[in-house]
N, C-alpha and C positions, 0 to 999 in steps of 0.2 A: 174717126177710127184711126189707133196710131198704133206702130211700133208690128210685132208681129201680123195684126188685122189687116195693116196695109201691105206685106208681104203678101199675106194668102189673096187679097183684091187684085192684086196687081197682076200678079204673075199667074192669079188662077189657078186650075187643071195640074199646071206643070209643074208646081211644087206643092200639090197639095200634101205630101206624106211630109213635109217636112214642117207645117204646124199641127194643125189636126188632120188627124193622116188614120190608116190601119191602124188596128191594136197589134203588137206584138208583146209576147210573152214576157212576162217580166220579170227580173232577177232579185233573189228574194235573201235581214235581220238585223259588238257597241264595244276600248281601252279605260280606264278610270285616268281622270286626269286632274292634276292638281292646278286649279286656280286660284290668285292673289287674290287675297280680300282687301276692299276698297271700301271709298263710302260712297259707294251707289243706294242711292234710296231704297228702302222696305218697303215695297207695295202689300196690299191686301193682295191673297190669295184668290185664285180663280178654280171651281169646283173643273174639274175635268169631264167632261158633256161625253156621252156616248157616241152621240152623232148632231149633227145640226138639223134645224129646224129653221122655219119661217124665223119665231119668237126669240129665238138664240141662234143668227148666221155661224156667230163664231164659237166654233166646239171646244175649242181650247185656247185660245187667244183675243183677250178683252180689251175692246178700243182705251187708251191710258188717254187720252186725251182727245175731247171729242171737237178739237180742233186740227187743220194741220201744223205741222211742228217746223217744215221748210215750204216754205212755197216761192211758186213762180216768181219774177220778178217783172218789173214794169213793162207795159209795152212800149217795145220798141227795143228793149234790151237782149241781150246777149239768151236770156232765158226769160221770157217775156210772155212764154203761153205754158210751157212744160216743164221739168225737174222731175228726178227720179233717185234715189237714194243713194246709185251709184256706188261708191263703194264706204262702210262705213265699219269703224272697230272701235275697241278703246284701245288707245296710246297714248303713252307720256300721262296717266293718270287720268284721261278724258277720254269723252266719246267723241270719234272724231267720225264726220262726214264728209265725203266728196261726191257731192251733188251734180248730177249731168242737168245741163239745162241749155235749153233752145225754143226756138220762136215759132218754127213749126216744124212737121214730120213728114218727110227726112228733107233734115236742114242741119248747115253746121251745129257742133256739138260744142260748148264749151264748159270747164269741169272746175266746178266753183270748191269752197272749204266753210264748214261750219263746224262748231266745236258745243259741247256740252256737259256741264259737270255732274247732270244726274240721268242724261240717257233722252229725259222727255222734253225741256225745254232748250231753245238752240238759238246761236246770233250765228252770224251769218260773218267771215271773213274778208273784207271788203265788198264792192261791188260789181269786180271784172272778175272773168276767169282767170286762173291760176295753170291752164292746162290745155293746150287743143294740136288738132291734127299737124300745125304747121310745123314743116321740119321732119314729120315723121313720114318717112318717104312711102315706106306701104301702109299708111292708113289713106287708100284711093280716095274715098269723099268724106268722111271723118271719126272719130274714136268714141269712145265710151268708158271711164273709169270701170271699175268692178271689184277692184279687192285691195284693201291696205294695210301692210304690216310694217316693223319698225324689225331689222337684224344689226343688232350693235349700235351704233349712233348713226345710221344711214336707215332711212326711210324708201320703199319699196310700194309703188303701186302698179297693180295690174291692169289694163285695160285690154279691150277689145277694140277692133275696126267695123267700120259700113263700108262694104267695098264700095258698095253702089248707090247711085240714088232711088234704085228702086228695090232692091232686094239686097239680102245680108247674104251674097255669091261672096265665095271666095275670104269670107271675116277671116281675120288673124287675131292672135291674142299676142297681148306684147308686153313689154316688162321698160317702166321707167323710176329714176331713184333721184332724190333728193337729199340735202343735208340739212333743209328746213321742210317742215310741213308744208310750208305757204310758197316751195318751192324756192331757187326755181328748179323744175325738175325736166330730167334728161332724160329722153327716150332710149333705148338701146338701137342699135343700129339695125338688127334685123328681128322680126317676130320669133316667141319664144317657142309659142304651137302654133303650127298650121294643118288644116284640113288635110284628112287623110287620102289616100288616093284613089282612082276612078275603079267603083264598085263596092267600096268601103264602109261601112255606117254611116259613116262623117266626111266625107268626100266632099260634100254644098257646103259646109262652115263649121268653125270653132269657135264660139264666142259666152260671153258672162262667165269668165273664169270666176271663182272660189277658193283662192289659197290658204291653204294651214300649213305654219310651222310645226314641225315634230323633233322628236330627240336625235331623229335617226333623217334631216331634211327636209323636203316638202312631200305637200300632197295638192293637189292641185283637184276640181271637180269642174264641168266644163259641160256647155249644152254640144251636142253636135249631130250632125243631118244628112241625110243625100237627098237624091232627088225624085226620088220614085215614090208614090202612095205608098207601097210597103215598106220603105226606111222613113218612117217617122223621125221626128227631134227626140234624140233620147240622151243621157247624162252618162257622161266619159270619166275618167281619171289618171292621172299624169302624177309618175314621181319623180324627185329631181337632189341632185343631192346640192346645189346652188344654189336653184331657185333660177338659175338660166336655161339649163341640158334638161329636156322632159323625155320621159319614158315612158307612152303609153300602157295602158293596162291590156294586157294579151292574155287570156286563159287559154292558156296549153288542150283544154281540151274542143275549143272550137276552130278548123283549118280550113274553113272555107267560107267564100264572101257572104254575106259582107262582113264575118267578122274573124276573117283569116291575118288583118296586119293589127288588131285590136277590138277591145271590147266594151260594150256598154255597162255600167254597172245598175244604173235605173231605168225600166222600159218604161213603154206606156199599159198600164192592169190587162191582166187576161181572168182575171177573177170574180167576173162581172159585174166588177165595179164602172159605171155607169160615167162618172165626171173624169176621171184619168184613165181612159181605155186609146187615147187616139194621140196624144204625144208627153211628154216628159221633158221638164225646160228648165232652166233657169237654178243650177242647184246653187243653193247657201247653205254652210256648211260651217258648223263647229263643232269640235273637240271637249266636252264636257263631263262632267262628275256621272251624266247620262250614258254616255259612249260618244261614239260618232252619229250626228242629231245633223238632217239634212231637208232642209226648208225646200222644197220647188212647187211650181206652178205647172196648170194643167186646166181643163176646162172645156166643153163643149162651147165651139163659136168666139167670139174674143172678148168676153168679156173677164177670163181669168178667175180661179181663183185656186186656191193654197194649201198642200197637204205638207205633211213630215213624212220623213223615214230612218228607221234608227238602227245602226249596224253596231257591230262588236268588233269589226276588224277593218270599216273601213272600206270594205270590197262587195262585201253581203248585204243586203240591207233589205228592212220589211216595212211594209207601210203602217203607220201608225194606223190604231182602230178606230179613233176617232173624225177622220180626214172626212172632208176638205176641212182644214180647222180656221182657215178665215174667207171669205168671199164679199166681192165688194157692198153688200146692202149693212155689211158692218155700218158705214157711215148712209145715213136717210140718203143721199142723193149720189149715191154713189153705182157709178155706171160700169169701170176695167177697175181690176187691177193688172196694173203691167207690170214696174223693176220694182226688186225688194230687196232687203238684206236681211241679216240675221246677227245679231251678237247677243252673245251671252257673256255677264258680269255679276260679280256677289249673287248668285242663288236664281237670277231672273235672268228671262228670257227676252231681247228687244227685237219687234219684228217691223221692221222701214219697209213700208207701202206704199207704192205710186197710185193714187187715187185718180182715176177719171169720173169728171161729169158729162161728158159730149164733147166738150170746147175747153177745157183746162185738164192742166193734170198738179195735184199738190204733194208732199209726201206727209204720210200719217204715220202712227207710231201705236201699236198694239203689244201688249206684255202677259207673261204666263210666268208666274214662279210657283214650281215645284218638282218634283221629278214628271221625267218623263219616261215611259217603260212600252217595251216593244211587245208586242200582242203573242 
């Protein structure tokens, strides 16, 4: 069991609201945006499923390759039993991945590069990491890529912290920049978001940020938690007009805890939706010809698996009708999904999966092109 499952083992009782936790009531619906055409490959179309089934796990998203596309590296090395898709986009013409990979859970993290010219096949950018906690003075036991963008000729990744070796108390999310891909890249001196304060939504942690460039700055989407059975893990947003200074999301019309200094934008269903009633995590997020199209994770127990939600403005947002639209029996032997990404390029949708079987984890690569439309 890794990643979140060993949060909920460890610490039990005491944080159970902060993976699978209470249902809290959920907030509930997309700008047109123009994307450069590239030569990303034309996949065949995938029929959009009402809902899933034994026979079709995946309701809307079709394994593209029934292999994994990055995987672990040797044992004994730096990422020698796990990897997870970390933070992944297209830039400079490619799809570029920064792969998180370690030996075991929780163990240092080191945050490798791999590149791809059509999304589904990838090499791998040497063999050592390109990125870890050293030097970054508050990442307490180590970091975690999560979102990569390119502003002007300077490169921009986002990561997260582990504060601890046994629980994600106290994550921060932090901002480091490059002038090459392959680095080397410089932390900022201090975390960009940090956990809100005691009594809060997000009081226990801020972590797997999501950044989007927009015309008007950033947007930032972000998991966050306290610590009681009724504050579940549920999905925050932060604006910023750098990409340094964040500005939580506050609705004027809520003024009292927990969500007096800020607000969730995605709970966990109160609709008696069955697989996402108990927390809301991990949002990926892009900006598309769709609207705003927001990947997260959710799931009874740890095995994980994967809905959308598609807003008009960014702030609203409805769960797709066809959700959970991927879960791990997509692949025969496949046990968690844990970290993912999301990019969208030329008309298609690519969705990076961290596969577990018991004792490894690989990343897999599952795709949808065609629109997608809010219920």
């Amino acid at each position: 069991m890794r990643r979140y499952g060993v949060l909920v083992v460890m610490l039990g009782a005491t944080i159970a609201g902060c993976g699978p936790g209470a249902s809290v009531p959920a907030t509930a619906s997309r700008p047109p945006a123009t994307m450069a055409s590239t030569g990303a490959p034309t996949l065949a179309p995938t029929e959009m499923a009402a809902a899933p089934t034994p026979e079709n796990p995946a309701a809307t998203f079709t394994l593209a390759v029934d292999t994994p596309v990055v995987t672990h590296g040797p044992v004994g090395g730096y990422d020698g039993r796990y990897t997870d898709p970390g933070a992944a986009g297209f830039v400079d013409g490619m799809f570029q991945m920064f792969p998180n990979g370690f030996a075991s859970w929780p163990a240092k993290v080191g945050v490798g590069h791999a590149v791809s010219t059509d999304g589904l096949h990838w090499s791998r950018e040497g063999d050592q990491p390109l990125f870890t906690q050293d030097g970054v003075d508050y990442a307490s036991f180590t970091l975690l890529a999560s979102s990569i963008l390119k502003v002007g000729d300077q490169y921009v990744l986002y990561f997260y912290t582990w504060d601890s070796q046994y629980s994600a108390a106290s994550s921060k999310i932090g901002r480091a920049t490059a002038s090459d891909l392959n680095g080397p890249w410089t932390a900022d001196p201090e975390p960009v978001l940090e956990a809100g304060p005691e009594g809060a939504w997000d009081s226990f942690t801020v972590l797997a940020p999501s950044v989007i460039k927009t015309d008007d700055g950033y947007v930032m989407y972000y998991t966050g938690g306290g610590l009681t059975s009724d504050n579940p893990w549920r999905i925050g947003r932060a604006t910023s007009t750098d990409g340094v200074h964040w500005t939580k999301y506050d609705d004027p019309a809520t003024s009292e805890e927990p969500f007096a200094e800020s607000d969730p934008v995605l709970s966990p269903a109160d609709d008696g939706s069955v697989w996402d009633n108990s927390f809301a995590q991990q949002p990926r997020v892009q900006l598309t010809p769709d609207g705003w199209v927001m990947l997260y994770r959710s799931g009874a127990g740890a095995d994980g698996k994967l809905g959308l939600a598609l807003s008009e403005d960014g702030i609203n947002w409805a769960r797709f009708d066809g959700n959970p639209v991927l879960v791990p029996q997509v692949v025969p032997d496949g046990k968690a999904i844990w970290y993912t990404d999301l990019v969208y390029q030329a008309g298609t949708y690519y969705l990076y999966f961290e596969l577990g079987n018991g004792s490894e984890t690989n990343v897999y690569v599952a795709t949808y092109q065609g629109a997608l439309v809010a219920p």
